[in-house]
C-alpha positions in Angstrom: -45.7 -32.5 -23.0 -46.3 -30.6 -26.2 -49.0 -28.6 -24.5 -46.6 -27.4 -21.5 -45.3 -25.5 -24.8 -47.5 -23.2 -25.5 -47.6 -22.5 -21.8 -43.8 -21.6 -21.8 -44.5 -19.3 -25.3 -47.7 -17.5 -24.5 -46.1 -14.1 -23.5 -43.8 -14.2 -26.3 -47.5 -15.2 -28.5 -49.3 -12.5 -26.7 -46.5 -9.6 -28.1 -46.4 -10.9 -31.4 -50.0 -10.2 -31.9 -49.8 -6.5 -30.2 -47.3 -5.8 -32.8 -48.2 -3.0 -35.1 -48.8 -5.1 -38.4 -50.8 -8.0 -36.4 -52.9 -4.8 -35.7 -53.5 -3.5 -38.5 -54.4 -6.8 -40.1 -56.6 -6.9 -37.1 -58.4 -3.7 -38.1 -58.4 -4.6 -41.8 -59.4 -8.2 -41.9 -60.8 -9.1 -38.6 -61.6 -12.4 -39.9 -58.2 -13.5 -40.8 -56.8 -12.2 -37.6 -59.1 -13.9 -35.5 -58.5 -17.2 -37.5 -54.7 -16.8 -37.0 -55.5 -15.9 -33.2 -57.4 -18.9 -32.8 -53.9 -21.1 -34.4 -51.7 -19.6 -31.8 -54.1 -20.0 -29.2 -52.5 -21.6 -25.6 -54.4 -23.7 -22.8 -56.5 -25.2 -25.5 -55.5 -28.3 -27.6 -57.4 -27.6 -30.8 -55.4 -24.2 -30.5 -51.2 -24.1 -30.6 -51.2 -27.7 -30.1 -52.9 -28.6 -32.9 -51.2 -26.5 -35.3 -47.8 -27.8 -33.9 -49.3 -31.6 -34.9 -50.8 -30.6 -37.8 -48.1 -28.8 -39.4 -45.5 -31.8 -38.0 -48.0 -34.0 -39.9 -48.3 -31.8 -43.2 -44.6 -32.3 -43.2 -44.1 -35.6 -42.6 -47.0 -36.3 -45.4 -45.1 -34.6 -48.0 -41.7 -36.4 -47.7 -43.8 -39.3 -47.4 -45.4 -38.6 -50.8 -42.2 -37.6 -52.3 -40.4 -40.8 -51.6 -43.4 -42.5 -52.9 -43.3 -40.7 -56.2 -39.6 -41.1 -56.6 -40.1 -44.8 -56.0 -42.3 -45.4 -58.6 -41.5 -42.8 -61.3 -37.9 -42.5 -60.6 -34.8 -44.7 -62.1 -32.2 -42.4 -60.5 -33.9 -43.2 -57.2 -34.1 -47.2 -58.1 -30.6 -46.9 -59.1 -29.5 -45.3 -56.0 -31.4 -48.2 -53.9 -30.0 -50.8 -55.7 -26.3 -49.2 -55.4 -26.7 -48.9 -51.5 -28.0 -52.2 -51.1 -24.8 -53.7 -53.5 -22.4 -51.6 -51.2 -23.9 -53.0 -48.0 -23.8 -56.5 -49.4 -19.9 -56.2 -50.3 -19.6 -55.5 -46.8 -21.2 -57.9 -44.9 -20.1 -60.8 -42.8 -21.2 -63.7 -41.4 -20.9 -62.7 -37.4 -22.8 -59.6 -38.2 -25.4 -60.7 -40.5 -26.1 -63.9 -38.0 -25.9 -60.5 -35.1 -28.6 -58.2 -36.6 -30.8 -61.6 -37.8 -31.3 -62.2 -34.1 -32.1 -58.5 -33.5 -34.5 -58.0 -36.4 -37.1 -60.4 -35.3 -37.7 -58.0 -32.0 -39.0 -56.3 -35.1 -41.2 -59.6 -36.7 -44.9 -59.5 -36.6 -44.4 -61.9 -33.5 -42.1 -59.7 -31.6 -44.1 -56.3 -31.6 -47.4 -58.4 -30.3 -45.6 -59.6 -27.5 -44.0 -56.5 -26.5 -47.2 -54.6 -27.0 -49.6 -57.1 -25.3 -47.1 -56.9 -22.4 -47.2 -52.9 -22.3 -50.5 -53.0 -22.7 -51.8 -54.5 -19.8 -49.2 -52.8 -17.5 -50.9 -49.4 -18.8 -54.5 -51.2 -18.2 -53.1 -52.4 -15.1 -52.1 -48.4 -14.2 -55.4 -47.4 -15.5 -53.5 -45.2 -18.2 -56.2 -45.2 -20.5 -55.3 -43.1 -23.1 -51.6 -43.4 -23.4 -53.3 -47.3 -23.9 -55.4 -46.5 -26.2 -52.8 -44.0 -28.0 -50.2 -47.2 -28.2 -52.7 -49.4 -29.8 -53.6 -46.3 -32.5 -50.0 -46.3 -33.4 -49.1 -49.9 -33.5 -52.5 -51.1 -35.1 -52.9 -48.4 -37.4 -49.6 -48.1 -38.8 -49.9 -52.1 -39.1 -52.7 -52.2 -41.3 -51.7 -48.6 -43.4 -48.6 -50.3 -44.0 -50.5 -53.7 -45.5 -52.7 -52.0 -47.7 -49.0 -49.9 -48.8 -47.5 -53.2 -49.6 -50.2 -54.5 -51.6 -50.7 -51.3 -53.2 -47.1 -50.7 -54.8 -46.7 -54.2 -54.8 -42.6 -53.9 -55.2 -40.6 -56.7 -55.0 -37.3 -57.4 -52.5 -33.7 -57.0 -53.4 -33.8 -60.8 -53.6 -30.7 -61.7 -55.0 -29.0 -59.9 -52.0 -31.0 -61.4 -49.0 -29.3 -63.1 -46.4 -32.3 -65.2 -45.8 -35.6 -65.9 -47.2 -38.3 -63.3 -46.7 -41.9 -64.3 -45.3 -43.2 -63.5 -49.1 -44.6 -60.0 -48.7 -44.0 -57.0 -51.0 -40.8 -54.6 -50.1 -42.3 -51.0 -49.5 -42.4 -50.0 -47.5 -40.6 -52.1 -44.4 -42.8 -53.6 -42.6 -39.5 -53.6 -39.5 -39.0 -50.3 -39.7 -42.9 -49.0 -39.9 -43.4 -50.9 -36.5 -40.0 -49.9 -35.0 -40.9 -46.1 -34.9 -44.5 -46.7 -34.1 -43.8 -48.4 -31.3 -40.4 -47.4 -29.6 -41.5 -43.7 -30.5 -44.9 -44.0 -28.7 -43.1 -45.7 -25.6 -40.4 -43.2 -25.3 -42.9 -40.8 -25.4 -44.9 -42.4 -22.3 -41.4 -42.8 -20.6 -40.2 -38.8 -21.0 -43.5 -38.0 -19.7 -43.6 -40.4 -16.6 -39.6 -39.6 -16.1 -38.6 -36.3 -13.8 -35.3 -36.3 -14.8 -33.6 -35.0 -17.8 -30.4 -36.9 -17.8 -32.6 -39.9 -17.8 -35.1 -38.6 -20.3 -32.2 -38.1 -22.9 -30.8 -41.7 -22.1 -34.6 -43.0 -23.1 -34.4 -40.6 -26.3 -30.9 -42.2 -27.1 -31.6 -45.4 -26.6 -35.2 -45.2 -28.8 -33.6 -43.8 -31.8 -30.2 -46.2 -31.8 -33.1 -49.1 -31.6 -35.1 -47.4 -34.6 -32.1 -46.7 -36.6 -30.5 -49.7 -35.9 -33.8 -51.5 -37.1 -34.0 -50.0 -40.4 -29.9 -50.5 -40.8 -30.2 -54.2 -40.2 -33.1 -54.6 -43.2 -30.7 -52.7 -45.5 -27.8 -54.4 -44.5 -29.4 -58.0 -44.7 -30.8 -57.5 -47.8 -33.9 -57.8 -47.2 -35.2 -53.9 -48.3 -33.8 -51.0 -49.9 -32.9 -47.7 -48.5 -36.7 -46.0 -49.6 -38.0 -48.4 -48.3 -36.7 -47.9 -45.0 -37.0 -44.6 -44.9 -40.6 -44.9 -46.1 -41.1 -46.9 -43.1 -39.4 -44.4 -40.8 -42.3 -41.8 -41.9 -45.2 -43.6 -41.7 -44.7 -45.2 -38.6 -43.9 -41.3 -37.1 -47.0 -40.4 -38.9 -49.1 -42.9 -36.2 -46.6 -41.7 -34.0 -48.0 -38.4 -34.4 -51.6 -39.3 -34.3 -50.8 -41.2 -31.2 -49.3 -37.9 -29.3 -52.3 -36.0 -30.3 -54.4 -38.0 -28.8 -52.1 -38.3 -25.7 -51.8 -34.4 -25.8 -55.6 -34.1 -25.9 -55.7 -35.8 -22.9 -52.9 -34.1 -21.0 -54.8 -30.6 -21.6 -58.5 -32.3 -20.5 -56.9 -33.4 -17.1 -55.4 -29.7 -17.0 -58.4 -27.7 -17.1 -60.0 -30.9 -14.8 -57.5 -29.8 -12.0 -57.8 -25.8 -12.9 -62.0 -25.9 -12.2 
């Protein structure tokens, strides 16, 4: 899908670089313009593709990093998590806590190896190889990164706030949310791509989000993580995410040129 973007922008690429000061940093430094050429180039993945991905990547890195920092280093931040996760708890009751309980463990280690077995050998079974092996990048990678994060920062849970008791591991970041966007965002991916129509492409779109959002809002609201933690979880799992499309986009453009020779 990404690559069908560069398709749709290559005039409008081609002008840009006839303008008169792409030319003249053409004649003065060929090597530069040739670099910046090879960025914006279409048909070819490691061209405008990749730059789209990398700089979506670059971004998401940085607010990752900054969250990270303000985690650690910040007591505004820590008082700002702890004053979210008081509000939420003044507000809770029992028919919604017992609700989003039930929901969050389609979130539990459990409930994402079930749903991702399953997927998996429908996509084996449709000989979709690498949207296969792109779901199992995302869901297994942003599994273990998001161990080795726990251990590493080694924070503990708002447990004087939890509705129920936690499994024992560290709090950032959520474990929930990290596999929620790794894997709905992955399948909705696969989904727009196999759908034709947009009406029901934006349904999927919907629908993946409120399940992602409404994720990370139920381990807020249950006490179980803090906001930063959540949203921690939100980036990392979109950083797999990321990976994930690449590596579906990589494809996409191989089978292209395939059909074009």
């Amino acid at each position: 899908m990404l690559y069908k973007i560069p398709l749709l922008l290559s005039k409008k690429i081609k002008r840009f670089f006839q303008l008169p000061f792409m030319q003249r940093l053409k004649q003065k430094y060929p090597w530069l313009f040739a670099f910046i050429r090879k960025r914006f180039k279409t048909g070819d993945f490691f061209g405008l593709p990749f730059t789209i991905l990398i700089t979506l990547i670059f971004i998401n890195l940085s607010m990752l990093s900054e969250i990270t920092e303000h985690v650690v280093n910040s007591p505004k931040v820590k008082n700002l998590d702890t004053e979210v996760s008081g509000a939420f708890f003044n507000l809770r009751t029992p028919f919604i806590s017992l609700l989003l309980y039930y929901f969050t463990q389609a979130g539990s280690v459990y409930g994402v190896t079930a749903l991702t077995t399953l997927i998996s050998i429908l996509l084996l079974w449709k000989k979709r190889l690498y949207q296969l092996l792109a779901l199992l990048v995302s869901v297994l990678g942003s599994g273990i990164s998001m161990h080795f994060s726990k251990f590493y920062f080694h924070r503990e849970r708002p447990l004087n706030l939890a509705y129920y008791a936690t499994e024992g591991s560290f709090s950032f970041p959520s474990g929930h949310s990290t596999s929620a966007m790794a894997l709905v965002g992955v399948l909705c991916y696969i989904a727009v791509l196999e759908v034709k129509s947009n009406k029901v492409r934006s349904l999927i779109i919907i629908l993946g989000l409120s399940y992602i959002l409404l994720m990370g809002f139920s381990r807020i609201y249950l006490g179980v993580h803090f906001l930063t933690d959540v949203a921690a979880g939100f980036l990392l799992g979109l950083l797999w995410v990321l990976l994930a499309v690449g590596l579906m986009e990589y494809s996409a453009l191989k089978q292209l040129k395939r059909t074009k020779s």
